[in-house]
BALO-930918 format. One line per 2 residues: number of its first residue (from 1); their letters; for each residue x, y, z of C-alpha. Coordinates in nm, 4 decimals, decimal comma. Layout:
NUM	A	X:Y:Z ~ ...
REM end
This chain:
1	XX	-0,2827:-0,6398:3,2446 ~ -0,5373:-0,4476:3,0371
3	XX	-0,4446:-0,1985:2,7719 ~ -0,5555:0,1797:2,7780
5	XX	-0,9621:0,2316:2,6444 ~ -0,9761:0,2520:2,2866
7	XX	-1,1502:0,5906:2,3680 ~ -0,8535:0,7767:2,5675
9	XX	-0,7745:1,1569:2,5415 ~ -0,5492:1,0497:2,2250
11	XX	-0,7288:0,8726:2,0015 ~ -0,9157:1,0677:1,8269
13	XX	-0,6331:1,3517:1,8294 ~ -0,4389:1,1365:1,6823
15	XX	-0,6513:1,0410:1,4078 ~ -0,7065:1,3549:1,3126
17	XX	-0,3342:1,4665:1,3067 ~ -0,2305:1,1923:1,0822
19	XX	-0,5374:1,1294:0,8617 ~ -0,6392:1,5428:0,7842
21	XX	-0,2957:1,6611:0,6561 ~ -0,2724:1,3173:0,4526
23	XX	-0,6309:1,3520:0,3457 ~ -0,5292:1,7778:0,2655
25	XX	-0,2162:1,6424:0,0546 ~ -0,4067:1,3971:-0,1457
27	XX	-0,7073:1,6374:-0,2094 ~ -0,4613:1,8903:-0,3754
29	XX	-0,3042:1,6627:-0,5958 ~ -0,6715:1,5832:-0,7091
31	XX	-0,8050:1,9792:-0,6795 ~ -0,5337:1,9965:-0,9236
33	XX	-0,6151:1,7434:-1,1740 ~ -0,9461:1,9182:-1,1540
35	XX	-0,8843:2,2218:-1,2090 ~ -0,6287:2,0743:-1,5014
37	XX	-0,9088:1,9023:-1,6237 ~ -1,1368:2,2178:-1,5986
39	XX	-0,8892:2,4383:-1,7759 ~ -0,8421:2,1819:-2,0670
41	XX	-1,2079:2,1604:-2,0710 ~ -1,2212:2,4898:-2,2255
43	XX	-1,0492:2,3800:-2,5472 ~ -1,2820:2,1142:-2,5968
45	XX	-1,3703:1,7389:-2,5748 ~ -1,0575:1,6001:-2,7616
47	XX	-0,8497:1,7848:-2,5553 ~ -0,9456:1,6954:-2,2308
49	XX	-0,9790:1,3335:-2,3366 ~ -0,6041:1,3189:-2,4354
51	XX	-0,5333:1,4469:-2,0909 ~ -0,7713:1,2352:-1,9160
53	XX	-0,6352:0,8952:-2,1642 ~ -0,2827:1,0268:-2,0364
55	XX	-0,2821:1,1084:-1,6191 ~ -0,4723:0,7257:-1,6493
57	XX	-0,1673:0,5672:-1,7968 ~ 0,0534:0,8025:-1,5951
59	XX	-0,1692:0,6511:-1,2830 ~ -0,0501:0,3369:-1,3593
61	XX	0,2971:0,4170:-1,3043 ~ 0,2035:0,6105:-0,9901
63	XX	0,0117:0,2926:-0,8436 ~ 0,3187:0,0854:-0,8930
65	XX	0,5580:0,3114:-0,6648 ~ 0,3017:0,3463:-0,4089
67	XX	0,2798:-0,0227:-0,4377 ~ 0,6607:-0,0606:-0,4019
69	XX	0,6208:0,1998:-0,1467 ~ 0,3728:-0,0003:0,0479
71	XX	0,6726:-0,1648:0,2161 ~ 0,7300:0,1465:0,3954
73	XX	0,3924:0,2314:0,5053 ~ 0,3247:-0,0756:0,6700
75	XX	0,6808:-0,1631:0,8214 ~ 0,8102:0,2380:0,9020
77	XX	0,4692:0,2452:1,1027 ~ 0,5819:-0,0406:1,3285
79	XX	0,9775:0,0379:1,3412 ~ 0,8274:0,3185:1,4905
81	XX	0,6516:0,1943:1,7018 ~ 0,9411:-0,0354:1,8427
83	XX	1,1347:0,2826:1,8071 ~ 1,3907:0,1711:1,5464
85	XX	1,5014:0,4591:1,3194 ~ 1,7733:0,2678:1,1536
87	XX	1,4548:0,0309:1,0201 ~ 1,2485:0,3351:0,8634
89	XX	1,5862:0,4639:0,6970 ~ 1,6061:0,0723:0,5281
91	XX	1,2695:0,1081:0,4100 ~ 1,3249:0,4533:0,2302
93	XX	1,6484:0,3271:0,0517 ~ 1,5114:-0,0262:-0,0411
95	XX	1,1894:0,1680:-0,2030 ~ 1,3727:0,4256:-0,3352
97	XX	1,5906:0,1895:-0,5306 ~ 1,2959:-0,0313:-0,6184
99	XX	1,0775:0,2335:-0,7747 ~ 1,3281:0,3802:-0,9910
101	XX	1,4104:0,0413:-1,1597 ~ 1,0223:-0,0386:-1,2215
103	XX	0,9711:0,2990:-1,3496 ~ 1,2959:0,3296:-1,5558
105	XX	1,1732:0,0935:-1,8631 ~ 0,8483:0,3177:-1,8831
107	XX	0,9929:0,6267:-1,8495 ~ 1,2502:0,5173:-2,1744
109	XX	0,8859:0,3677:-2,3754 ~ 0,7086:0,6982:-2,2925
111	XX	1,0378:0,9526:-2,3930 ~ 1,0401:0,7434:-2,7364
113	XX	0,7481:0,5921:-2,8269 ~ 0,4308:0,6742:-2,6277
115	XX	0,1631:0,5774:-2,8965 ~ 0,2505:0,2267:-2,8199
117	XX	-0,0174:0,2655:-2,5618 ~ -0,2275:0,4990:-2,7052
119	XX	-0,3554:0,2978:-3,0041 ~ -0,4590:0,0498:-2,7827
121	XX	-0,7130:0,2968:-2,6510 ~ -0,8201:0,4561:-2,9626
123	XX	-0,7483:0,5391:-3,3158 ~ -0,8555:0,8920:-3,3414
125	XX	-0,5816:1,0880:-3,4338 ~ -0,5867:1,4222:-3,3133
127	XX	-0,6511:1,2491:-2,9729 ~ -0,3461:1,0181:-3,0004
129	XX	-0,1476:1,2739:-3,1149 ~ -0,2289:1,5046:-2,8549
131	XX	-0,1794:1,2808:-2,5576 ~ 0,1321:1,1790:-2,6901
133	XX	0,3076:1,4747:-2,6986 ~ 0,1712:1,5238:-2,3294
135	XX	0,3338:1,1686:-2,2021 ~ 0,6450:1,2817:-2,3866
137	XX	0,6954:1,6273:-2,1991 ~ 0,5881:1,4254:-1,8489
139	XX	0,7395:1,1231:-1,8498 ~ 1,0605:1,2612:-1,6872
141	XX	0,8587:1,3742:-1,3840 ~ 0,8378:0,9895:-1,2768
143	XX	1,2225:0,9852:-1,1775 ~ 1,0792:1,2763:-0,9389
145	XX	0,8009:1,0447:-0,8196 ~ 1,0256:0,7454:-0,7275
147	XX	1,2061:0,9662:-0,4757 ~ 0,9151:1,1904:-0,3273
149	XX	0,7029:0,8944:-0,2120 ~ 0,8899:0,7099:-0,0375
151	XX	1,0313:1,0084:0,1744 ~ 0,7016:1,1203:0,2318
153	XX	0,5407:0,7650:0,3752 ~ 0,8465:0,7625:0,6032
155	XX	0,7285:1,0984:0,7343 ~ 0,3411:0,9942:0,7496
157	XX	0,4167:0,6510:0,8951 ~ 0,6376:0,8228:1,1847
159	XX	0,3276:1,1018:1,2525 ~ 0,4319:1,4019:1,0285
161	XX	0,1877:1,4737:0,7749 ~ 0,2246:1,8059:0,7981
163	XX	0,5268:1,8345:0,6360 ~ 0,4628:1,6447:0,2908
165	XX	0,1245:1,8477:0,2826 ~ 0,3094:2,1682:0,2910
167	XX	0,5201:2,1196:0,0317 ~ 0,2701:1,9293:-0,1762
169	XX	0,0616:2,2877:-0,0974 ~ 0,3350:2,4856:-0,2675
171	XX	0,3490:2,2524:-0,5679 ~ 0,0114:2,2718:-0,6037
173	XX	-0,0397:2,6271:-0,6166 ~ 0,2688:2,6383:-0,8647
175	XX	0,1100:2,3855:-1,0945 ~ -0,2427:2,5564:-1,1550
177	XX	-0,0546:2,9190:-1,1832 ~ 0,1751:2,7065:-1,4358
179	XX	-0,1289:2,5932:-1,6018 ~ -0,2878:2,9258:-1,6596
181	XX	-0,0257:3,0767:-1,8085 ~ 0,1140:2,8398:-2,0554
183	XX	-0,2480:2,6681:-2,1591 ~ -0,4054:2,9621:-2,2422
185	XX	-0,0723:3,2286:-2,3013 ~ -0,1448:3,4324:-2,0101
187	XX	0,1105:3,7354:-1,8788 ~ 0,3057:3,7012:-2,1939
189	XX	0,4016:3,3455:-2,2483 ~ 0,3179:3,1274:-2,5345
191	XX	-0,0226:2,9522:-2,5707 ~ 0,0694:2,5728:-2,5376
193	XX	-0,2240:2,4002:-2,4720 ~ -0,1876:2,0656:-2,3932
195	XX	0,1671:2,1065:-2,3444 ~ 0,1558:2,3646:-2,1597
197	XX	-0,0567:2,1720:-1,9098 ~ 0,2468:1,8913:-1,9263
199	XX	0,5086:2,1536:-1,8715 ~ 0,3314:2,2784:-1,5658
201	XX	0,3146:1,9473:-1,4167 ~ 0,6692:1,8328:-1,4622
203	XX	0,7871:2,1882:-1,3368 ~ 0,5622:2,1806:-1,0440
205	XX	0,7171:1,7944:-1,0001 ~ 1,0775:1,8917:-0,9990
207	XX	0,9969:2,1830:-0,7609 ~ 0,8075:1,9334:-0,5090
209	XX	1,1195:1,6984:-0,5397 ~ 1,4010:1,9899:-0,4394
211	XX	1,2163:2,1249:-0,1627 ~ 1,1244:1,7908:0,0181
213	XX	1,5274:1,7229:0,0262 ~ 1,6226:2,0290:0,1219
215	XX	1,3840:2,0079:0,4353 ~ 1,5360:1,6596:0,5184
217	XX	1,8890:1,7513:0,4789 ~ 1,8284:2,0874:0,6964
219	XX	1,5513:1,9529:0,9540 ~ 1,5061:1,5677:0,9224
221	XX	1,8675:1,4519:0,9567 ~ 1,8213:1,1047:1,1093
223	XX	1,6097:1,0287:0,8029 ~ 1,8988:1,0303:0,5365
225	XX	2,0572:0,7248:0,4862 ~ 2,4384:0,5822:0,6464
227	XX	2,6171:0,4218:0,4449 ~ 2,5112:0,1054:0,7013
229	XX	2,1771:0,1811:0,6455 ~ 2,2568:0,1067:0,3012
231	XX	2,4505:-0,1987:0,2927 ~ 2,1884:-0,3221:0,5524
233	XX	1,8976:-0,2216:0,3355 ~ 2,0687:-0,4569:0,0591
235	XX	2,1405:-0,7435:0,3218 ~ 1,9253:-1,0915:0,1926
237	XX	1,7327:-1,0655:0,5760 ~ 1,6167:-0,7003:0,5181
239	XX	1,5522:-0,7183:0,1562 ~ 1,3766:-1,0815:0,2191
241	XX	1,1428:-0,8800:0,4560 ~ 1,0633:-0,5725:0,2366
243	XX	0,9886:-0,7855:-0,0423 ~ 0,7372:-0,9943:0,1755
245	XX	0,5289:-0,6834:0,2143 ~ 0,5977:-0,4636:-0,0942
247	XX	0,6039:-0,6949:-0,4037 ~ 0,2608:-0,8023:-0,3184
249	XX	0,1179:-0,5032:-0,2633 ~ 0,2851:-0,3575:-0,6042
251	XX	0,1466:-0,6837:-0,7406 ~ -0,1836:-0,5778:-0,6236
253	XX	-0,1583:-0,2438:-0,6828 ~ -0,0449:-0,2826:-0,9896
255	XX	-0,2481:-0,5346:-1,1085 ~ -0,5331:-0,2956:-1,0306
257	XX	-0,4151:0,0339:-1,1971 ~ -0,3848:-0,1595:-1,5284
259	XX	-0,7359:-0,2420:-1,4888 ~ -0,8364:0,0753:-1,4481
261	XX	-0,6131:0,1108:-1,7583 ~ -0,8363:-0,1409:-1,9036
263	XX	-1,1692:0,0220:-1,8192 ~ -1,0219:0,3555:-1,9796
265	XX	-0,9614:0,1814:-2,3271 ~ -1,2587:0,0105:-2,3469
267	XX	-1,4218:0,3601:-2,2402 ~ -1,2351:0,4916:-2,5291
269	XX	-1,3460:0,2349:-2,8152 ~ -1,6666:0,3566:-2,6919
271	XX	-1,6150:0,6846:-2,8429 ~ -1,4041:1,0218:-2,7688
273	XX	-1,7456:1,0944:-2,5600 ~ -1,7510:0,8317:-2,3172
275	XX	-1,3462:0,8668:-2,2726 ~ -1,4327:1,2831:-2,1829
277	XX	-1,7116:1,2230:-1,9567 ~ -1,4857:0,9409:-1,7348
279	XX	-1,2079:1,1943:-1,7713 ~ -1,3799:1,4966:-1,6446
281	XX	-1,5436:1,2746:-1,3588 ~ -1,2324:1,1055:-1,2655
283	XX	-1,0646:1,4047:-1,1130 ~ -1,3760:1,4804:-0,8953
285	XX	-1,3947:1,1216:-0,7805 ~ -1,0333:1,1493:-0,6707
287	XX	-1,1149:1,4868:-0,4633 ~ -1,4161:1,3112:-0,2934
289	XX	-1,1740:0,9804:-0,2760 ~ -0,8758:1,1637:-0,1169
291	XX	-1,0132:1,1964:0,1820 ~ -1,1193:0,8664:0,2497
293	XX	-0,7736:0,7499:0,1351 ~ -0,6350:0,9804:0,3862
295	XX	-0,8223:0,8691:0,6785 ~ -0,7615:0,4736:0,5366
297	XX	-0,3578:0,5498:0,5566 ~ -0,4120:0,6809:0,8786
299	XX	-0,5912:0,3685:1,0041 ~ -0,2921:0,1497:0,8799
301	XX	-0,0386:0,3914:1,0774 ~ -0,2369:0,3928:1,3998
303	XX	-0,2597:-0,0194:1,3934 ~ 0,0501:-0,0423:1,2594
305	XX	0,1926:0,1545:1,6229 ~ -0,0358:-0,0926:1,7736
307	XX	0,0677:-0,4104:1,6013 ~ 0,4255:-0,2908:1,6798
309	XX	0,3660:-0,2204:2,0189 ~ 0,1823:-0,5699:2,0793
311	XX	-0,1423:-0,4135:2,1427 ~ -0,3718:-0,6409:1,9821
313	XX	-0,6782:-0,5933:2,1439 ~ -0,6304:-0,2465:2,1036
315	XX	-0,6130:-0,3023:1,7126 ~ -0,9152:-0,4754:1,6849
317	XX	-1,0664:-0,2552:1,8476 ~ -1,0110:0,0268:1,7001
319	XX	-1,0173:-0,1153:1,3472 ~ -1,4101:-0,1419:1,3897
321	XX	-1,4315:0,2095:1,4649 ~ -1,2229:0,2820:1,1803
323	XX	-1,4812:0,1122:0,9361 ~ -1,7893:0,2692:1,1343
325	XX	-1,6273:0,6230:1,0827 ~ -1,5217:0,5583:0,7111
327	XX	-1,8095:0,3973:0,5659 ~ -2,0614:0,6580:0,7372
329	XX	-1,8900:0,9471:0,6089 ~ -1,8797:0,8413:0,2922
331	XX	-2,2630:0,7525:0,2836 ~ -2,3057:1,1633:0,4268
333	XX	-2,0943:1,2589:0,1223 ~ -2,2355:1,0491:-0,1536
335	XX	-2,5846:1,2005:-0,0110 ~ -2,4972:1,5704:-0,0925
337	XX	-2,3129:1,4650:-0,4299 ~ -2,6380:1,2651:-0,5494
339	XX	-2,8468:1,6299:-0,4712 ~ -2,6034:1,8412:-0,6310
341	XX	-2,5150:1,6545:-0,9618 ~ -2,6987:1,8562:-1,1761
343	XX	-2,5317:2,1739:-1,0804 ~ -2,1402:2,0325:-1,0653
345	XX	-2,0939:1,8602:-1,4275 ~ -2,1715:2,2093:-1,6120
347	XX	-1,8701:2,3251:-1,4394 ~ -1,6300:2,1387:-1,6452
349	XX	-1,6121:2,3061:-1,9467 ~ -1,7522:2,3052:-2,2907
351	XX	-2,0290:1,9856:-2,3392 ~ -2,2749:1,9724:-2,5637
353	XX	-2,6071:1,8533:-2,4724 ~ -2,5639:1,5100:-2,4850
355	XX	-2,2647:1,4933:-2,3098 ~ -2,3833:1,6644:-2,0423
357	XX	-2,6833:1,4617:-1,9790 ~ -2,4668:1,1804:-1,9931
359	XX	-2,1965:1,3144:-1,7243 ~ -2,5276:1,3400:-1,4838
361	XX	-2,6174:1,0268:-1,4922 ~ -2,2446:0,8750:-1,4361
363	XX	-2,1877:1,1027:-1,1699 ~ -2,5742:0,9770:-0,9771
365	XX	-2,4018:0,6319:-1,0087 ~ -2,0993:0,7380:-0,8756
367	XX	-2,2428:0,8925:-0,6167 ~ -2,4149:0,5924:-0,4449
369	XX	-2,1527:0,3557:-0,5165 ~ -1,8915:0,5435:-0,3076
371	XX	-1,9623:0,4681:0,0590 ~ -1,8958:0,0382:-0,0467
373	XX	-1,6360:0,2048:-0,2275 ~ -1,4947:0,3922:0,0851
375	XX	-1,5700:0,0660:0,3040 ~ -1,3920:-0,1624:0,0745
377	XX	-1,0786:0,0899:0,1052 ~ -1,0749:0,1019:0,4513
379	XX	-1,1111:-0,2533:0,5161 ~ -0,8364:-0,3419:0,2818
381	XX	-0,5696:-0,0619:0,2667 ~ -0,6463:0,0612:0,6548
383	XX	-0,7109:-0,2944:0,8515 ~ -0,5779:-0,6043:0,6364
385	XX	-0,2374:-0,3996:0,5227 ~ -0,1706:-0,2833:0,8262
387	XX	-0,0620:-0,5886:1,0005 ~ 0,1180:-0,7491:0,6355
389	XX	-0,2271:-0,9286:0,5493 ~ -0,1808:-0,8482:0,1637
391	XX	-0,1650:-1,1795:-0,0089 ~ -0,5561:-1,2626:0,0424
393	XX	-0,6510:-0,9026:0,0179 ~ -0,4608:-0,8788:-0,3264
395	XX	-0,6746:-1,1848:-0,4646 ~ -0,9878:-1,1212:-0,4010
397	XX	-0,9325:-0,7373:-0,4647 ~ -0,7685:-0,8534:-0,8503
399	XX	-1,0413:-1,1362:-0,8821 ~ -1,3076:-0,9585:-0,8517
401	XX	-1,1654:-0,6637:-1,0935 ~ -1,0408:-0,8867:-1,3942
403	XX	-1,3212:-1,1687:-1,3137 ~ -1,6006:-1,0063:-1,2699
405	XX	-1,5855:-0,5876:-1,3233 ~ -1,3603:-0,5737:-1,6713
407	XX	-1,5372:-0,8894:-1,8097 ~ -1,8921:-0,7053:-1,7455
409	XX	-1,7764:-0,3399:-1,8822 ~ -1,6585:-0,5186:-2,1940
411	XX	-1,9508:-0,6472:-2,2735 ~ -2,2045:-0,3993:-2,1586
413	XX	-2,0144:-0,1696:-2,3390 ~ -1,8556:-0,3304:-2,6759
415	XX	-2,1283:-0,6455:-2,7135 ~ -2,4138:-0,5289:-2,5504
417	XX	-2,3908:-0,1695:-2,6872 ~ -2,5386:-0,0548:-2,3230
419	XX	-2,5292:0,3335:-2,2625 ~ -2,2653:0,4615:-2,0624
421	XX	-2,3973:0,5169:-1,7064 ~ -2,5018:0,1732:-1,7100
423	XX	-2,1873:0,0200:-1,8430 ~ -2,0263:0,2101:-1,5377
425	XX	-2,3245:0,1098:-1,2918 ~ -2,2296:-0,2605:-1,4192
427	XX	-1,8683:-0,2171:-1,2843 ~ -2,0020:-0,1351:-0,9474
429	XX	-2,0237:-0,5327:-0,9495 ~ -1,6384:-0,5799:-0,8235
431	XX	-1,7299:-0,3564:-0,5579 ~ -2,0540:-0,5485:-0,4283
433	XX	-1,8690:-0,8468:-0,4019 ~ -1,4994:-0,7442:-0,2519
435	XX	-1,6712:-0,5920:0,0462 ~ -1,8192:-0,9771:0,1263
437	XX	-1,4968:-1,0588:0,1025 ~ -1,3385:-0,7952:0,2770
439	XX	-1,6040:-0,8322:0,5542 ~ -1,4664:-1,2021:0,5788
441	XX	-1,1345:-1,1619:0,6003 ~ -1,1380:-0,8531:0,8374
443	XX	-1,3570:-1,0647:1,1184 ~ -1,0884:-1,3987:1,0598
445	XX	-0,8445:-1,0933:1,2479 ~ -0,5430:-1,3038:1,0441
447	XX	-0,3995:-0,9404:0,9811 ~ -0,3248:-0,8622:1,3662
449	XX	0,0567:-0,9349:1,3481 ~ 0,3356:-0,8215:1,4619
451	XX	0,5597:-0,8088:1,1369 ~ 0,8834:-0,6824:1,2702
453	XX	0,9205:-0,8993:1,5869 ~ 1,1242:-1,2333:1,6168
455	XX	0,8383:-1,3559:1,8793 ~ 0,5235:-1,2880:1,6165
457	XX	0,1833:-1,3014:1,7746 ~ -0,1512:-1,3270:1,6462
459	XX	-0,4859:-1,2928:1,7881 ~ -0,7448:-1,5149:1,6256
461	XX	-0,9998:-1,5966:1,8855 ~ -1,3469:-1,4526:1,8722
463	XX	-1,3664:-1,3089:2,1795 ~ -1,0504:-1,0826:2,2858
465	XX	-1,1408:-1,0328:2,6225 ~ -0,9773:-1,3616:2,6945
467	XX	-0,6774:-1,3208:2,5722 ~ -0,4001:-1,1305:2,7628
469	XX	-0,2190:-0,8150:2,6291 ~ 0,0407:-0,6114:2,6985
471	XX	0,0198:-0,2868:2,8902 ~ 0,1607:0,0579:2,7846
REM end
């Protein structure tokens, strides 16, 4: 019996309902890391390069409980699916629980000593000392982190986006108003600086953290956790399953934030000019990134209802759309970016000349690298994730970072001596080559599984109009 059309009344409603609010909550985290950025620009380029050197260590941390949380993303979507509560409240406790023993030895390193790190990156001292004393005042806000993400892919992964977006809305707007009054001693209170933009965001964290229980506890009952939940979530079966999906993806994910950790110390033994520039840039690639993200998270949630439904055909399917939609969007956007360069980098802040010339011709190359960019994230956190096909996407995503990209950028950048728009145009390399792979991998269909039932399925032929599916 044939499956519904790929082009019902839903689809496309659907899409839209899970991947815009997602998109929305993303884009305000990075509208505020821009306008952070912005409002540290004004003190100068030391300043904003001890923020930037910090959020990109702090990102690291951040990659790794998404990572963890990666478990939930891919097997909430399909307990839904199957219509399994008692499943999504397992995930939420085992990542819960996961994340805050990863991020408890970091959170210790960065309360005591956080120029560990920092020397590694450079050895100018008011910039060490500065981001120091901002991982010092943050590193707290990570406890916050290991709860807030997991509850909010539960929500996402079960259709409400809305609700995490809201709240990350409020914490937003609390953050920048924190910002402006203790960076620059607004209203009264003291002139902090870079602290004062750390104080903001650990605030604004806390904040985030007490309003996203309270809404479960007084409108999302079924999704705290039973006592059974927990002793099942603990059980050598359930764990054995989360751990399938979750340590490799925090392997991957990992793996891949310290190499942007990499690229951000080599960018900083290139000079407290070249670290400023990738900091001020970094933000606006995440705004123009969130989206994408967004609508990449959505693609894994609407396969992953498909996968968990049996609807393979209708997976495939719609995955190719999924790329289409992605990849052209992003070629629109990189377009108007490429136009407009000239008049976006003088909004950061104080650059001299240089600088600013500099910051163009970064932001040109970043420009027309980000629809391969945008393709490359859809194919591998939207399509291969969403049916648990990690393993393969981890390696060639991590080879092709530590093998080829890093390699390159060290030494365009340390031997070579290159300029920095080219040492950056050089790391577009990883990208060229993970989207053959991901192209590869994507049209083997190895990733349409059912990763929750006892009778798994997979469709692997080339031509799915032979094979039979289930009906709604």
């Amino acid at each position: 019996m044939r499956s519904k059309s790929l082009y019902d009344s839903t689809f496309f409603p659907r899409l839209f309902s899970i991947a815009l609010p997602f998109a929305l909550q993303l884009l305000l985290y990075a509208v505020l890391g821009l306008v952070d950025i912005m409002m540290v620009g004004q003190l100068g380029e030391t300043e904003v390069a001890a923020v930037g050197l910090s959020n990109r260590i702090f990102y690291f941390n951040l990659v790794l409980i998404l990572g963890i949380t990666g478990g939930v993303n891919v097997l909430a979507a399909q307990y839904y699916g199957s219509g399994d509560e008692a499943g999504i409240r397992r995930c939420v406790v085992q990542a819960v629980m996961a994340a805050t023993l990863i991020s408890l030895p970091f959170i210790a390193l960065y309360s005591i000593h956080p120029r560990l790190f920092l020397h590694l990156a450079s050895e100018d001292a008011p910039l060490v000392l500065l981001s120091a004393e901002y991982m010092q005042i943050t590193g707290v806000s990570l406890f916050f982190t290991c709860l807030v993400v997991p509850i909010e892919a539960a929500l996402r992964a079960t259709g409400d986006s809305k609700t995490p977006t809201i709240i990350s809305l409020i914490s937003v707007a609390l953050n920048i108003a924190l910002n402006w009054l203790l960076i620059f001693g607004n209203l009264g209170f003291p002139e902090l600086g870079v602290a004062g933009s750390a104080w903001g965001t650990t605030i604004a964290r806390l904040l985030q953290t007490v309003c996203i229980v309270g809404l479960i506890w007084r409108k999302k009952q079924w999704l705290i956790p039973t006592q059974n939940d927990v002793e099942n979530a603990l059980s050598r079966k359930n764990i054995r399953l989360f751990a399938a999906i979750a340590i490799p993806v925090m392997l991957h994910d990992g793996g891949w934030a310290l190499g942007t950790l990499v690229y951000a110390f080599i960018y900083g033994q290139m000079g407290v000019e070249a670290l400023a520039i990738m900091s001020l840039l970094s933000p606006l690639e995440n705004c123009l990134y969130a989206f994408f993200l967004g609508f990449a998270l959505a693609c894994s949630t609407m396969l992953g209802h498909e996968l968990g439904a049996n609807r393979y055909h209708q997976a495939w399917s719609q995955s190719k759309v999924f790329l289409w939609l992605g990849t052209g969007a992003a070629v629109l956007v990189g377009i108007v970016l490429y136009l407009l360069r000239e008049e976006i980098v003088p909004l950061f802040g104080k650059l001299n000349e240089q600088t600013l010339t500099n910051a163009i011709y970064v932001l040109a190359v970043l420009a027309s690298a980000l629809c391969i960019k945008v393709f490359n994230t859809v194919a591998v956190i939207g399509v291969l994730r969403s049916g648990g096909d990690i393993k393969f996407a981890a390696l060639f995503n991590l080879f092709c970072m530590w093998c080829i990209g890093i390699p390159l950028v060290y030494l365009s950048a340390l031997q070579w001596l290159w300029p920095l728009y080219l040492v950056y145009l050089i790391s577009m390399t990883e990208e060229v080559v993970k989207a053959g792979l991901a192209i590869y991998r994507v049209l083997q269909r190895k990733w349409l599984n059912n990763l929750i039932s006892e009778d798994r399925k997979e469709l692997s032929e080339p031509e799915p109009s032979k094979q039979t599916v289930t009906s709604n």
